[in-house]
N, C-alpha and C positions, 0 to 999 in steps of 0.2 A: 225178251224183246228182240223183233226181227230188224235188220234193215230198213226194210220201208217205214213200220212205224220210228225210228232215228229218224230218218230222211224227212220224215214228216213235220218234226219237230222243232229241225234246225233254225233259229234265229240268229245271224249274225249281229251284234250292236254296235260294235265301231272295229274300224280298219284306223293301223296309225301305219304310214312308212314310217321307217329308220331316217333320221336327219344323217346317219353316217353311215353307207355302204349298203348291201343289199336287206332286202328284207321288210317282211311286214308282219306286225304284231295286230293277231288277230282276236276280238271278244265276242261271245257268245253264248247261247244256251243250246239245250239239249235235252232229253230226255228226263228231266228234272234235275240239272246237273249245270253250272255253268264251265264253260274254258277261255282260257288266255293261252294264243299258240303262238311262236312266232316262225312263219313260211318265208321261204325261199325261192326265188325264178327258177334255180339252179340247185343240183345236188351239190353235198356238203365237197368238197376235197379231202375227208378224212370220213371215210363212209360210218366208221363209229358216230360221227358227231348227228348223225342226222335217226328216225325213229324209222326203220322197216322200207330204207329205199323212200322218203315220199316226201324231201326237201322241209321236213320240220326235223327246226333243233330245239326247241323248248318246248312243252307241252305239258300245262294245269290243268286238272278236272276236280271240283268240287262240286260236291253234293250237296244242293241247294237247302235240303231242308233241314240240316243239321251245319252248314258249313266245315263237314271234313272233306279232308284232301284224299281224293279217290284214286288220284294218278298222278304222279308228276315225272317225268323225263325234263332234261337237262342237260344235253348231249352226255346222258347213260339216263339208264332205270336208277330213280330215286325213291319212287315208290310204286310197287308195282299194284296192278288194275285192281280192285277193291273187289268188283264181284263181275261175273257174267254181262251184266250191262254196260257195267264201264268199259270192259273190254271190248263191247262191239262197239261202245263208242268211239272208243280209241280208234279200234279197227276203219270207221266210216269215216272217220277224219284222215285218216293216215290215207284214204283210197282216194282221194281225190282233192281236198282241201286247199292246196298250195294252185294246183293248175285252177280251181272254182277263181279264185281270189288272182292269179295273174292271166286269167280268158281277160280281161277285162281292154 
């Protein structure tokens, strides 16, 4: 699976702010996959905490049609990318995600 078709796919379904400090926890689907991420305006201050430079510190992917857990970060690798597509999933959120969500 390329980029465009990800890109194609993406359904955002709710945005929550943080009631305390920065941050928004974001839900979603994807290439038959759903995620829960939560972004940042701003890099981490401890660049471990955050995934590839790209203002996420927590980051679920499961696999919708069985509900296993395909990825999950956590400021570190708690499980790492399940196969090829999760991984560009991961990839296409991690390029952009955080700025998509604070353009606003």
């Amino acid at each position: 699976m390329n980029e465009t078709e990800i890109d194609d796919d993406l359904v955002i379904t709710k945005t929550t702010r943080r009631a305390a400090g920065a941050g928004t926890w974001v839900m979603g689907r994807i290439a038959g996959h759903a995620f829960n991420v939560l972004v940042f305006p701003e890099h981490a201050e401890v660049p471990g905490y955050e995934l590839d430079h790209s203002k996420i510190s927590k980051l679920w992917i499961q696999r919708m049609s069985d509900k296993t857990t395909a990825f999950n970060w956590d400021r570190g690798a708690d499980v790492p990318a399940a196969n090829a597509t999760v991984q560009a999933i991961v990839d296409f959120l991690t390029a952009g995600l955080a700025d998509h969500i604070y353009a606003e």
